[in-house]
C-alpha positions as CSV (number, residue, x, y, z in Angstrom):
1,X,-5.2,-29.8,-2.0
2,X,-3.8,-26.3,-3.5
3,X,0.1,-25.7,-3.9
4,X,1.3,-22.3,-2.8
5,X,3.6,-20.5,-4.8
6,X,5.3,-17.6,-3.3
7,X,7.2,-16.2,-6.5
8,X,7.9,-12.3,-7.8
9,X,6.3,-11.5,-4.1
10,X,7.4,-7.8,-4.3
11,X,6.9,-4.3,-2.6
12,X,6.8,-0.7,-4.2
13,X,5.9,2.8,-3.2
14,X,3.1,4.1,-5.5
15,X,0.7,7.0,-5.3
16,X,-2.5,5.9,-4.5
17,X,-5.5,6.4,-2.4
18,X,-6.4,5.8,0.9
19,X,-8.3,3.1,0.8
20,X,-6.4,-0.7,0.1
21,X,-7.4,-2.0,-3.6
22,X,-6.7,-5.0,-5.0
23,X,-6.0,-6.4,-8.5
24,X,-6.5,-9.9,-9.6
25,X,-6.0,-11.5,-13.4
26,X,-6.9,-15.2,-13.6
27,X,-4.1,-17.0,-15.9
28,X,-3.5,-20.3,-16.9
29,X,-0.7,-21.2,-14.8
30,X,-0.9,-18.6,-12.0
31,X,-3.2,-16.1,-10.5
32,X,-1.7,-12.7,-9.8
33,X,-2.4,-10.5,-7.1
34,X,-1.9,-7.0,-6.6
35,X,-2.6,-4.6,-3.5
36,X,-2.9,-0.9,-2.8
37,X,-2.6,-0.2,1.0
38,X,-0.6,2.6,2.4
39,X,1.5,4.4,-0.5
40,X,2.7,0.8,-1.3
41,X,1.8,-1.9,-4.2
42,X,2.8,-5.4,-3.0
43,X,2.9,-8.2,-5.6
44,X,2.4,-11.8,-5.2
45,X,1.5,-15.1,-7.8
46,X,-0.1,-17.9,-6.9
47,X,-0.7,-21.4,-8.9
48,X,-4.3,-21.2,-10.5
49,X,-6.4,-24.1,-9.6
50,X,-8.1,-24.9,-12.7
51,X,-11.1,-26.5,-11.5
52,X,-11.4,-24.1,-9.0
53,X,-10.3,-20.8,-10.2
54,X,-11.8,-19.0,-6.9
55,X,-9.8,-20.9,-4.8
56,X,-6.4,-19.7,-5.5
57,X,-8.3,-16.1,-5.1
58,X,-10.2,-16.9,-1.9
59,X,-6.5,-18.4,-0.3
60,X,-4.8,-15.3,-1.6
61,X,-6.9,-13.1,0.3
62,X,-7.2,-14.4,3.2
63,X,-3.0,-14.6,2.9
64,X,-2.3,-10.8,2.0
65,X,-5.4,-9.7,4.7
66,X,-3.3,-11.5,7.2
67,X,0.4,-10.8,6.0
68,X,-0.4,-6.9,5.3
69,X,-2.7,-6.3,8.4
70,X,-5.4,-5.6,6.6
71,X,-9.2,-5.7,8.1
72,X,-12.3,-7.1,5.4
73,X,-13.2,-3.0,6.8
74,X,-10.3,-1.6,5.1
């Protein structure tokens, strides 16, 4: 079982390229996630699953893929 913690889930226009990139920085308590797509950085944290760290990050992708419309092609 994994808690999700949608907290400091934010959107901001940045320069960037055209293709989607994606940040990710393991921590203790929560796993932060960054994304690229489209001129705009969306934020988003999530509670690291310590005996699973890959987890949190497989769920969080799968989450922003399907919140931002974003294909595994992008």
């Amino acid at each position: 079982m994994s808690a999700k913690v949608e907290c400091g889930c934010e959107s901001s226009s940045v320069s960037v390229p055209a293709r989607p990139r994606v940040g990710i920085d393991i921590g203790g308590t929560f796993t932060d996630f960054v994304l690229e797509a489209g001129g705009v950085r969306h934020t988003h944290k999530r509670l690291t699953t310590p005996d699973a760290p890959e987890r949190a990050v497989i769920e969080e992708q799968r989450w922003t893929q399907s919140t931002h419309k974003i294909s595994r092609r992008d």
